[in-house]
C-alpha positions in Angstrom: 0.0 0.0 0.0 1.5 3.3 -0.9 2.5 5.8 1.3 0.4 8.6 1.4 1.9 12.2 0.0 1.8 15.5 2.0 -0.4 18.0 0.6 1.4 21.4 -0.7 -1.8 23.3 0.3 -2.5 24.9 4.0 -4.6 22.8 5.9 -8.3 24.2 5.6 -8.9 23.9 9.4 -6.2 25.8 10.2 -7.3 29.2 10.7 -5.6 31.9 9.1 -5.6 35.0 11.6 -3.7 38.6 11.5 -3.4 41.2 13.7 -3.7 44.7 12.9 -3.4 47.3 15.9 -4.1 50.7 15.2 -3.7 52.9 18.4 -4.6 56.5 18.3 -3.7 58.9 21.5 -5.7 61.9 21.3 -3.9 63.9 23.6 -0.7 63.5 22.1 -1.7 64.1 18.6 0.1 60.4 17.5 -1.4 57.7 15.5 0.4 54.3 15.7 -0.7 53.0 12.4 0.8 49.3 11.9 3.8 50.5 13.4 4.2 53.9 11.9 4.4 56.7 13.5 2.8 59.9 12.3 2.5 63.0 14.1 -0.2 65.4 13.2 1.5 68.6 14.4 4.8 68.2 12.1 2.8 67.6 8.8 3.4 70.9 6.2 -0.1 72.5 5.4 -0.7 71.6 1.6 -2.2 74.6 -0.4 -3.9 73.3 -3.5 -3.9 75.9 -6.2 -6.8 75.8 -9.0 -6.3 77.7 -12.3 -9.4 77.3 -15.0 -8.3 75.7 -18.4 -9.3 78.5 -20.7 -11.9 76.8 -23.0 -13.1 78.2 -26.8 -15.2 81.3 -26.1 -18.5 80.7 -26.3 -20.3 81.2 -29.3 -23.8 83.5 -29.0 -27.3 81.7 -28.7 -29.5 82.3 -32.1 -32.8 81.2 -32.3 -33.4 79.1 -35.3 -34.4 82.4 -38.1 -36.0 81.1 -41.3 -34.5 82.3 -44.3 -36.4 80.4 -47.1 -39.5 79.1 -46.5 -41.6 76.4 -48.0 -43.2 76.5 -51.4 -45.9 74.6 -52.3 -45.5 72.1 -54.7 -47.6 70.2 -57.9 -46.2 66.6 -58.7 -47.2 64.1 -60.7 -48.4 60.6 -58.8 -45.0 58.5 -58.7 -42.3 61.1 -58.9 -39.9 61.8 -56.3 -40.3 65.1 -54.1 -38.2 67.7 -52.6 -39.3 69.6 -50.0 -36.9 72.5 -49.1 -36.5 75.8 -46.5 -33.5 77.5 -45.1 -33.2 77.8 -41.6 -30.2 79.3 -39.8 -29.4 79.0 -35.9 -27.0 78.2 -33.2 -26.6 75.6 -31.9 -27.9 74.0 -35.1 -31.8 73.2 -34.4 -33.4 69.9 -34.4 -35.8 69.5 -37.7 -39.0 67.9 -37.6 -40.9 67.1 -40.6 -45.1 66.8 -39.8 -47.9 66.2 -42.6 -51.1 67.6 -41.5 -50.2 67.0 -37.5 -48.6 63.7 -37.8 -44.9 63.3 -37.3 -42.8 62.0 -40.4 -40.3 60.2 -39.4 -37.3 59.6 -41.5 -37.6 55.7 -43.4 -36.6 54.6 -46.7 -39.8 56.5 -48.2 -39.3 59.5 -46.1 -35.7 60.9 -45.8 -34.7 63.8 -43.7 -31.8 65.7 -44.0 -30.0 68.8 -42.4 -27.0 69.8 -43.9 -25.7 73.8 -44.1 -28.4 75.4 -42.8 -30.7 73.4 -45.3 -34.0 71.5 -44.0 -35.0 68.9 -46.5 -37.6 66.5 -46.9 -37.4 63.9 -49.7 -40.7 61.7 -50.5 -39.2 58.8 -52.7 -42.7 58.0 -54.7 -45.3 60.9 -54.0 -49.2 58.9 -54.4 -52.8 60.9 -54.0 -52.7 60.5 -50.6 -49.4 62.0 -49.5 -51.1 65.3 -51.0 -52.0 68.2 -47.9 -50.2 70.0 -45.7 -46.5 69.6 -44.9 -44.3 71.4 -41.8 -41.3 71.6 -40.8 -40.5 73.0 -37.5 -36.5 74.1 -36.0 -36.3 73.5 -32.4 -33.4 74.6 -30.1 -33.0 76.0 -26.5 -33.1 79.3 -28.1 -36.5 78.8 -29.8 -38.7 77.1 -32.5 -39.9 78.4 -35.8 -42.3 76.6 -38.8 -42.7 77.2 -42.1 -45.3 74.9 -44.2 -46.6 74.3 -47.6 -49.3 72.4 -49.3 -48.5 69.5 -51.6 -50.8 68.0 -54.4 -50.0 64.9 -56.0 -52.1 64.5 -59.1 
């Protein structure tokens, strides 16, 4: 019968215990701190100075300002349509495209788009019943403005 062979692992029911002290003596102003000594009265007072990081100057608030409105528009039933109005502002607005008062939201019928100050609305296939009353609205902190137009597909 072989011998049997010593574990290299710590016996589990041997309990593994530290001690750490940590004494503090108010009156003397020393902490004893797992054996180091510290004493309060000798430590330098640290001033922390602050300096702000200059940051880009801040550009001025503009309310979205329409500068070309929305025309309204004749298409033949099945032609592609654009939809187009200038609108400036800062920070650039947030567009919104309704027809009559339903939200159009951007799809692979509907795209959105705006780039330099341009608001577009692009109907892929324009049918009968895409024909009323389109919006846009510009929304920003500074304000909102509209502009709409009437579409008739024939």
């Amino acid at each position: 019968m072989p011998e049997p062979i010593q574990s290299p692992f710590r016996d589990t029911t041997e309990r593994y215990q530290t001690h750490f002290g940590t004494q503090l003596q108010r009156d003397v102003g020393i902490s004893f701190t797992g054996g180091v000594e510290q004493k309060y009265d000798q430590w330098e007072q640290q001033v922390v100075e602050t300096a702000t990081i200059p940051s880009p100057a801040e550009e001025a608030v503009v309310p979205p300002t329409l500068i070309a409105g929305l025309k309204n528009m004749t298409v033949i039933e099945g032609e592609s349509v654009t939809l187009e109005c200038q609108i400036s502002g800062h920070p650039a607005p947030g567009i919104m495209w309704f027809r009559e008062d339903y939200r159009i939201e951007s799809s692979i019928d509907f795209q959105i788009t705006y780039e330099n100050g341009y608001a577009r609305l692009v109907i892929r296939e324009a049918f009968a019943e895409d024909s009323g009353r389109f919006t846009c609205t510009a929304t920003s902190e500074a304000g909102t403005v509209s502009t709409s137009c009437f579409l008739l597909v024939q």
